[in-house]
C-alpha positions as CSV (number, residue, x, y, z in Angstrom):
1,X,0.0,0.0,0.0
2,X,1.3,3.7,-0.7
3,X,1.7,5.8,2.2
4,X,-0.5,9.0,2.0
5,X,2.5,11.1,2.6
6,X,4.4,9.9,-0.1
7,X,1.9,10.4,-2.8
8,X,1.1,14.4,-1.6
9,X,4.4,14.4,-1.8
10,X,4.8,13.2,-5.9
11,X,1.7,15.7,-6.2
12,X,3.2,18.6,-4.8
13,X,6.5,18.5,-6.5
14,X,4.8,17.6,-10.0
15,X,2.3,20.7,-9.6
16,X,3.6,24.1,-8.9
17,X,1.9,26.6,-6.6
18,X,2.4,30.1,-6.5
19,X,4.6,29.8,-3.6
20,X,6.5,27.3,-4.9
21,X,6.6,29.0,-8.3
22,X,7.5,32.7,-6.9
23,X,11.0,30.5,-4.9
24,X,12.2,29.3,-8.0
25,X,11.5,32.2,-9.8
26,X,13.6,34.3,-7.0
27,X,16.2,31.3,-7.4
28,X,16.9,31.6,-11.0
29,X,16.8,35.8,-10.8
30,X,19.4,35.3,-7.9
31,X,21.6,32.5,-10.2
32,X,21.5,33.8,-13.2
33,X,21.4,37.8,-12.2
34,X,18.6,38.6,-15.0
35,X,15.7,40.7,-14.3
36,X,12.1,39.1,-13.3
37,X,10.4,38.9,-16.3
38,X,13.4,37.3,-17.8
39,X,13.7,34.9,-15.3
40,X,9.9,34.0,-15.6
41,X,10.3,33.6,-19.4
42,X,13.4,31.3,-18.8
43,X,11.8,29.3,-15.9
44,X,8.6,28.8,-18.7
45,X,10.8,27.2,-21.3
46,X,13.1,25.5,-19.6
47,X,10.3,23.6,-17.6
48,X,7.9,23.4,-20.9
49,X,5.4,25.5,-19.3
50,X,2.7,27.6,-21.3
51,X,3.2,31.8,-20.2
52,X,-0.3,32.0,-20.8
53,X,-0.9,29.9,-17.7
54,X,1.5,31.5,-15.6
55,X,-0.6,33.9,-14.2
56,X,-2.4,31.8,-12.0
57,X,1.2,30.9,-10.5
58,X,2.3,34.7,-9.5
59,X,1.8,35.8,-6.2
60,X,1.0,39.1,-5.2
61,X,5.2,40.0,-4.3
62,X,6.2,38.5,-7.5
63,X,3.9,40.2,-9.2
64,X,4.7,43.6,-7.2
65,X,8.4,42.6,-8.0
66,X,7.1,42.5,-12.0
67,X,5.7,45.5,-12.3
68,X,8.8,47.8,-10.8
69,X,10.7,45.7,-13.1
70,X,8.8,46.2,-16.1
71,X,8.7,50.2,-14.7
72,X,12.6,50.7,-15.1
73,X,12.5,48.9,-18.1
74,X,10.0,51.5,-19.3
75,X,7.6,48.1,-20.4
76,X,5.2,50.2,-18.2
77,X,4.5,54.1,-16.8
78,X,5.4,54.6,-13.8
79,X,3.1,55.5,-10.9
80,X,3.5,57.9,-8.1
81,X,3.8,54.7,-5.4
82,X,6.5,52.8,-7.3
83,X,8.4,56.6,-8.6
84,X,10.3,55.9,-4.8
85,X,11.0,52.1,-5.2
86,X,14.3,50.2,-5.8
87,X,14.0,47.7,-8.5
88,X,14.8,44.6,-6.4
C-alpha cells in the first residue's frame, strides 16, 4: 500500500503553486542575475510551461516585483507609489 505522505508528496512536486513558483523564480533571478520577467520567461521554457498559464502561478510579491521591473525597463509608466521604489 502507498503511504498518503508519499503520494502528496509526488503531487506537490509535480504541480507548482504560487509559492513554490515565486521561490524558484527568485532562485533563478538570484543565479542567473537577469531581471524578473526574464527569469519568468526562462523558468517557462526550460520547464515546458505555457506563459499563458503562468498567471495563475504569481503571487502578489512577485507580481509587485514584476511590475517595478517592467517600470525601469519603461515596459510600463510609472506611478507615483513605485516613482520611490528600488527595483529589487
Amino acid at each position: 500500500m502507498i503511504d498518503k505522505e508519499i503520494v502528496e508528496n509526488i503531487i506537490e512536486n509535480k504541480f507548482l503553486s504560487p509559492e513554490k513558483f515565486s521561490l524558484e523564480i527568485e532562485k533563478y533571478v538570484l543565479e542567473n542575475r537577469c531581471n524578473y520577467i526574464e527569469a519568468i520567461i526562462f523558468y517557462c521554457e526550460e520547464n515546458e510551461i505555457e506563459l499563458e498559464t503562468v498567471s495563475k502561478l504569481i503571487s502578489k510579491p512577485l507580481k509587485e516585483r514584476l511590475k517595478v521591473n517592467a517600470e525601469s525597463l519603461n515596459f510600463l509608466k510609472k506611478t507615483s507609489s513605485s516613482k520611490t521604489k528600488s527595483v529589487i
